[in-house]
MDAnalysis code that builds the backbone (N, CA, C; Angstrom):
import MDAnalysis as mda
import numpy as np

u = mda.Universe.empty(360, n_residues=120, atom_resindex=np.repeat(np.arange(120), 3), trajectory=True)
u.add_TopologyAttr("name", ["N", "CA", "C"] * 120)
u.add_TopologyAttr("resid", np.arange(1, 121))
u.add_TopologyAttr("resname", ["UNK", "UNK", "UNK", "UNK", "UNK", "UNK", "UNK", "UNK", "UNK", "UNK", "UNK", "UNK", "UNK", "UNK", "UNK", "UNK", "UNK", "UNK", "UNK", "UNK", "UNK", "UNK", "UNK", "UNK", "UNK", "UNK", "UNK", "UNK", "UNK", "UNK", "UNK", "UNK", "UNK", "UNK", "UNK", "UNK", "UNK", "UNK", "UNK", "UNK", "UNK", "UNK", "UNK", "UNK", "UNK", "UNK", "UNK", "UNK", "UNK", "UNK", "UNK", "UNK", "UNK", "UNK", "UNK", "UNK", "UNK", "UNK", "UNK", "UNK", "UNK", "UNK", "UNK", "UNK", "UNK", "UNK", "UNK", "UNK", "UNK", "UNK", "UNK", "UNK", "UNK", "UNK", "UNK", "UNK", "UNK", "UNK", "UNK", "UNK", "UNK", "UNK", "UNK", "UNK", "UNK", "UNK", "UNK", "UNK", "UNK", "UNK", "UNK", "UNK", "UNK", "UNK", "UNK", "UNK", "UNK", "UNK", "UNK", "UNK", "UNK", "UNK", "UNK", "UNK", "UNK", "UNK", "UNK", "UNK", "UNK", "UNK", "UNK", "UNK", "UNK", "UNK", "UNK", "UNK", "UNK", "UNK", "UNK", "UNK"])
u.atoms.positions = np.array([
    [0.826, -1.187, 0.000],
    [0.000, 0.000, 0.000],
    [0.873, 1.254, 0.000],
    [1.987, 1.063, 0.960],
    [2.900, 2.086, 0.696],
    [3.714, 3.027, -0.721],
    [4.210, 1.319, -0.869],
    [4.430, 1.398, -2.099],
    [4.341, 2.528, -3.205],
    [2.210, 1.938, -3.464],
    [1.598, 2.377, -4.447],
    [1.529, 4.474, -4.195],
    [1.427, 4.307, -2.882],
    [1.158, 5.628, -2.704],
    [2.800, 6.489, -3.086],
    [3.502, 5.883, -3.175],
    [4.733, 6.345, -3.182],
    [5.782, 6.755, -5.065],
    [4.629, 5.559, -5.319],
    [4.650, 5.750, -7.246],
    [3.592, 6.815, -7.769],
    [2.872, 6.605, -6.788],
    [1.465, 8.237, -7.528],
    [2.412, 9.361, -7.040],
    [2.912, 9.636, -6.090],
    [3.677, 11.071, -6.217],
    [5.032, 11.014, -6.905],
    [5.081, 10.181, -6.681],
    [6.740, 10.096, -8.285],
    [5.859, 10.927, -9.257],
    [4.627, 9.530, -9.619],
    [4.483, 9.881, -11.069],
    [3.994, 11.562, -11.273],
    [3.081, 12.001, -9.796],
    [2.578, 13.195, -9.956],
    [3.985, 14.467, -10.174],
    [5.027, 14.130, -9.378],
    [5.882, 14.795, -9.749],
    [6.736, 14.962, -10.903],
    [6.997, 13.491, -11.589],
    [7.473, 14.070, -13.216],
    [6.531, 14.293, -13.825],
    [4.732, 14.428, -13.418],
    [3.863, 15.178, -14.687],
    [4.074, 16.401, -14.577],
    [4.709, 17.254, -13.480],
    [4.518, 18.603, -13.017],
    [6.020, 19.440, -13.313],
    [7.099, 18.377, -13.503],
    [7.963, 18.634, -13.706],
    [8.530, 19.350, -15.418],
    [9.257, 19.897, -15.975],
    [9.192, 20.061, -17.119],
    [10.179, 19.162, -17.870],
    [10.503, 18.716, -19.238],
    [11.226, 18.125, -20.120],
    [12.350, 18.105, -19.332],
    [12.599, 19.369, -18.980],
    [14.343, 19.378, -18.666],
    [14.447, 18.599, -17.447],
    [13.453, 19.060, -16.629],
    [13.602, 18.682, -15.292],
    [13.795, 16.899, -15.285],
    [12.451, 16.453, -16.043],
    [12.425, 15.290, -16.241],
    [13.805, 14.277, -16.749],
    [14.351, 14.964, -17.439],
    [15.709, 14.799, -18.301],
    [16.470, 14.234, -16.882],
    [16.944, 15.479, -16.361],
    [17.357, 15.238, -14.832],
    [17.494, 14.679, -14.112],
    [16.122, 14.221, -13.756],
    [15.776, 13.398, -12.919],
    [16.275, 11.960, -13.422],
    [16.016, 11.503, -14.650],
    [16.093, 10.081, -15.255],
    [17.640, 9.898, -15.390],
    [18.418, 11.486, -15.512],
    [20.173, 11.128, -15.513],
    [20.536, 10.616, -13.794],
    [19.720, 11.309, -12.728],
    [20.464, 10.856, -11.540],
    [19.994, 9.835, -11.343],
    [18.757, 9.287, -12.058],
    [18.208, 7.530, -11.270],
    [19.245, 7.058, -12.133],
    [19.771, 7.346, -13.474],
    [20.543, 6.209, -14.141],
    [22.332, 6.093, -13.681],
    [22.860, 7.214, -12.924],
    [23.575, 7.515, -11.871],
    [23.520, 6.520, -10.887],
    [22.685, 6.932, -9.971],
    [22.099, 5.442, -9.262],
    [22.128, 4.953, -9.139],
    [21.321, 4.136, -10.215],
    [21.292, 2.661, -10.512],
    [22.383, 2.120, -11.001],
    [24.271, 2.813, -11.632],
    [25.205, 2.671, -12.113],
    [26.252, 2.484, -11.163],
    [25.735, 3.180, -10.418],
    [26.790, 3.393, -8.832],
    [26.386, 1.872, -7.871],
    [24.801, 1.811, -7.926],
    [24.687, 0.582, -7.122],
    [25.165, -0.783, -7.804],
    [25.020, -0.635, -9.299],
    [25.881, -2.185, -10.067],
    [26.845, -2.031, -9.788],
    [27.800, -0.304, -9.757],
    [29.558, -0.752, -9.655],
    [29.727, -1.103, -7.931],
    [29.124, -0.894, -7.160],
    [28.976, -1.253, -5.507],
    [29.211, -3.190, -5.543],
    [28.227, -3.323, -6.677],
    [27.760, -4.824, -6.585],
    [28.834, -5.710, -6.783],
    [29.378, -5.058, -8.246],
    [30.430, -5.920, -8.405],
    [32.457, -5.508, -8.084],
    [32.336, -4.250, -6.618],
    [33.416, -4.376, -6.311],
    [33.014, -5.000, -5.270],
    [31.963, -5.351, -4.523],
    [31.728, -6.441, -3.689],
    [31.769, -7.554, -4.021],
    [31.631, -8.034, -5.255],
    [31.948, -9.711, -5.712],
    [33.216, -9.712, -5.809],
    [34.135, -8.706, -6.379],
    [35.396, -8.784, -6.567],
    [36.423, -9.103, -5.547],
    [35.315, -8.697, -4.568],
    [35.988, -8.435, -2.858],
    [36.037, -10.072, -2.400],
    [34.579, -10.582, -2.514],
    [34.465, -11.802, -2.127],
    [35.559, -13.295, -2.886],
    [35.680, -12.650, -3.864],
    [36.792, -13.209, -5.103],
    [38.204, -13.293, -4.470],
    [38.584, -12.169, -3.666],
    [39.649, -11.861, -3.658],
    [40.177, -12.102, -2.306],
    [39.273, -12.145, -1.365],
    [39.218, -12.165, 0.360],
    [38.901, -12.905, 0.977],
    [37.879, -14.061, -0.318],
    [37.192, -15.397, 0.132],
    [36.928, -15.193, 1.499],
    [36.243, -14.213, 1.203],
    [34.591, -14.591, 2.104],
    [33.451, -13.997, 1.301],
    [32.168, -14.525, 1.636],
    [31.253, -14.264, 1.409],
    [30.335, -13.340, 2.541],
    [28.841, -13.253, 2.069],
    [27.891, -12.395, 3.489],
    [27.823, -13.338, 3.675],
    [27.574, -13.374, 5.234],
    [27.332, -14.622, 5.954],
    [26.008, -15.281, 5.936],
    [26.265, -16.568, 5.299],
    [25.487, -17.565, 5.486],
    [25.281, -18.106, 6.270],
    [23.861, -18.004, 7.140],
    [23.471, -18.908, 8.546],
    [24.280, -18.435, 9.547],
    [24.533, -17.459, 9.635],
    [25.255, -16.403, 11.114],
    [26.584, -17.468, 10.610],
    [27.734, -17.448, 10.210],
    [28.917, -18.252, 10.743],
    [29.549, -17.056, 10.401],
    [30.424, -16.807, 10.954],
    [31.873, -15.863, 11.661],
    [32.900, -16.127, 10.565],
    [33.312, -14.639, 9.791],
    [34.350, -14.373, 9.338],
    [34.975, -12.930, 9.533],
    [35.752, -12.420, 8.825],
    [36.360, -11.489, 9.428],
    [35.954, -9.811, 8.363],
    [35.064, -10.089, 8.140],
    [34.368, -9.313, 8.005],
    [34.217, -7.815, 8.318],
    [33.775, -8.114, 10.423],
    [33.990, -6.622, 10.709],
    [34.985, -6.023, 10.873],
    [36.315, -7.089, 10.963],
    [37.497, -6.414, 11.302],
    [38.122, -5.622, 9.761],
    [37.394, -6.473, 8.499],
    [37.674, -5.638, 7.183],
    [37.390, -3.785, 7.303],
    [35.760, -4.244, 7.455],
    [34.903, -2.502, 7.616],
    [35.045, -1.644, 8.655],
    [36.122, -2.070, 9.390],
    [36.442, -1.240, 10.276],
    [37.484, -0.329, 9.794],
    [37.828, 0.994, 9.885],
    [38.853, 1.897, 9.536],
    [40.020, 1.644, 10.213],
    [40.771, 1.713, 9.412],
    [42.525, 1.540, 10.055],
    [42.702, 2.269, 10.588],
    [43.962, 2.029, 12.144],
    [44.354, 2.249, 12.701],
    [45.601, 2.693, 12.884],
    [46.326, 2.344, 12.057],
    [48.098, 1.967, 11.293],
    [48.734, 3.484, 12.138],
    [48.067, 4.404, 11.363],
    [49.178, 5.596, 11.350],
    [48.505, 6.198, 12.569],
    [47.648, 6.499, 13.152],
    [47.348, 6.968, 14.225],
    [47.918, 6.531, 15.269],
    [48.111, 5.242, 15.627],
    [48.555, 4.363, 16.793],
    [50.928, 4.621, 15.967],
    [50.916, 4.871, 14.850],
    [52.285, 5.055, 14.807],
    [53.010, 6.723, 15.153],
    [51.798, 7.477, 14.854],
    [52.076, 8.995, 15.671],
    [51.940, 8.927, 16.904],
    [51.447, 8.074, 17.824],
    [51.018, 7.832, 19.229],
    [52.357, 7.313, 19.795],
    [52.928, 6.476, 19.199],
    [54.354, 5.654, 19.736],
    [55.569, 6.671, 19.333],
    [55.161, 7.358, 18.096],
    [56.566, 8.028, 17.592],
    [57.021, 9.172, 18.801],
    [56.304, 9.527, 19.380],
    [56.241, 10.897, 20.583],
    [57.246, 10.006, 21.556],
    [58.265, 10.219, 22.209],
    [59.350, 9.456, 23.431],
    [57.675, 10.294, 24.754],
    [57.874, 9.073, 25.587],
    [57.489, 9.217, 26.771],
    [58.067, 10.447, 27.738],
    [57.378, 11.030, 28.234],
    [58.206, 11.723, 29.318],
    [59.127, 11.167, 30.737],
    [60.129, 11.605, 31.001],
    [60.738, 10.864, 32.290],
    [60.825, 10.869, 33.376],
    [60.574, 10.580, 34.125],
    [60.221, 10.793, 35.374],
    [61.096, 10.754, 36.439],
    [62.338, 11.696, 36.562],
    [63.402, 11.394, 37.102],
    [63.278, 11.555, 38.831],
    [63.599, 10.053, 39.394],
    [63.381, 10.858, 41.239],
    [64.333, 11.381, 42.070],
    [64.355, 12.204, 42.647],
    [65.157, 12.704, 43.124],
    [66.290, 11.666, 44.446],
    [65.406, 10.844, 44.566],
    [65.765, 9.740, 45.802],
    [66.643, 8.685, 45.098],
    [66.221, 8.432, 44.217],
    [66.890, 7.041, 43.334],
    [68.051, 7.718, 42.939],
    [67.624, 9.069, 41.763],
    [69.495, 9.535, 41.652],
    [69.887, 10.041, 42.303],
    [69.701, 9.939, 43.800],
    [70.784, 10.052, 44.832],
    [71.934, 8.783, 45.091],
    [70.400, 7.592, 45.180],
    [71.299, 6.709, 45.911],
    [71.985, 5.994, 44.310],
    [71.621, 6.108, 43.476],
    [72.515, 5.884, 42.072],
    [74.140, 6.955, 42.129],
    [74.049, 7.704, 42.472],
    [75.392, 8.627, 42.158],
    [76.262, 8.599, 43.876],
    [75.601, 7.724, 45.247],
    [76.528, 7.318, 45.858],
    [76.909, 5.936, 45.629],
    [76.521, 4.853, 44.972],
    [76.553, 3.464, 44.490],
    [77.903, 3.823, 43.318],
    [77.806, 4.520, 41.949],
    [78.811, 5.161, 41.551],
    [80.143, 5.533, 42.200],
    [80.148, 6.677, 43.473],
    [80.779, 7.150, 43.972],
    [81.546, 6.000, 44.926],
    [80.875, 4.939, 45.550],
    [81.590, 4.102, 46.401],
    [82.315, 2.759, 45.214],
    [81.369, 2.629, 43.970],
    [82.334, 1.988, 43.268],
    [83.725, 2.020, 42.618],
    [83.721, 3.503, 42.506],
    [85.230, 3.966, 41.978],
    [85.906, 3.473, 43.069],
    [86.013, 4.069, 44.469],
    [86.281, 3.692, 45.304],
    [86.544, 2.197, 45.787],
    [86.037, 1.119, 45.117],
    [86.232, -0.313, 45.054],
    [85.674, -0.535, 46.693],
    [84.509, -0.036, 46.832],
    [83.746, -0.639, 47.757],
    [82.157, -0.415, 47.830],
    [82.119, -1.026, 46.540],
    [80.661, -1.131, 45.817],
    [80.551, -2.470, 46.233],
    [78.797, -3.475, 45.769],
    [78.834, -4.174, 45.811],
    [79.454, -5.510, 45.358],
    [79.674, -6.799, 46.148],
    [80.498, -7.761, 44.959],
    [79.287, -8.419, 43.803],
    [80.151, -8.807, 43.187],
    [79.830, -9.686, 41.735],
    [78.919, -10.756, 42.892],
    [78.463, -11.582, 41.319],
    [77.518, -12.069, 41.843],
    [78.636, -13.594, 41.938],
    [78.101, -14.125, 42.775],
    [78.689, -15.455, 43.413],
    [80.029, -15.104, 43.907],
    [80.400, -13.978, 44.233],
    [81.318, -13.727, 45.348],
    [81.263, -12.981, 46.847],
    [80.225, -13.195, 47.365],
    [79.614, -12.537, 48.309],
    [80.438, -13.050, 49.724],
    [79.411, -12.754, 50.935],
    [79.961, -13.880, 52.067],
    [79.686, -15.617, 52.062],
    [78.672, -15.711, 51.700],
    [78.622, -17.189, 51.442],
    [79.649, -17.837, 50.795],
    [80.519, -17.194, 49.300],
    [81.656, -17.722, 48.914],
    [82.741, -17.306, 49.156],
    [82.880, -16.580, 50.364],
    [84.154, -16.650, 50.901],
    [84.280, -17.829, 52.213],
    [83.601, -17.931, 52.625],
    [83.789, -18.961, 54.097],
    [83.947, -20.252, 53.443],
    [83.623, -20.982, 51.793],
    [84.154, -22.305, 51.546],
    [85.383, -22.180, 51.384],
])
């Protein structure tokens, strides 16, 4: 019912319309209708090429992760930025007396020369 009511004002509108207009109108439906075949068949081309199809009977392919917009360069301007540093004032203390007592040769020992391997 919709439909029908929906073709009487088409039609009432290209009777009211003039030659040119009409002209017009029949170039953007054939627009249209040219754009939705080339839609059709870069979607078969897709399915050709990506082997997959629309899903048949709900089964899972990867699909949404296709139609989703990339991420690539956004997430590579995000990493390219260096972190800020967070220097503490406590740590490079006790870092630059650990330094200072190592020149000195009374830093800590190596590892497996401690007190345990001196008393064997």
């Amino acid at each position: 019912h919709y439909l029908k009511k929906q073709k009487k004002k088409n039609l009432l509108l290209l009777m009211s319309l003039s030659s040119a207009g009409r002209a017009a109108l029949q170039r953007v439906a054939s627009l249209a209708s040219r754009a939705q075949h080339r839609s059709a068949v870069v979607a078969q081309s897709a399915q050709r090429i990506f082997r997959f199809a629309d899903s048949v009977g709900h089964e899972r392919n990867g699909r949404k992760f296709l139609k989703k917009p990339l991420k690539g360069a956004v997430l590579a301007e995000w990493y390219a930025r260096p972190l800020p540093r967070y220097l503490d004032p406590i740590i490079m203390e006790r870092r630059l007396t650990a330094m200072k007592r190592r020149s000195k040769g009374k830093g800590p020992p190596k590892k497996g020369q401690g007190r345990r391997a001196k008393r064997r």
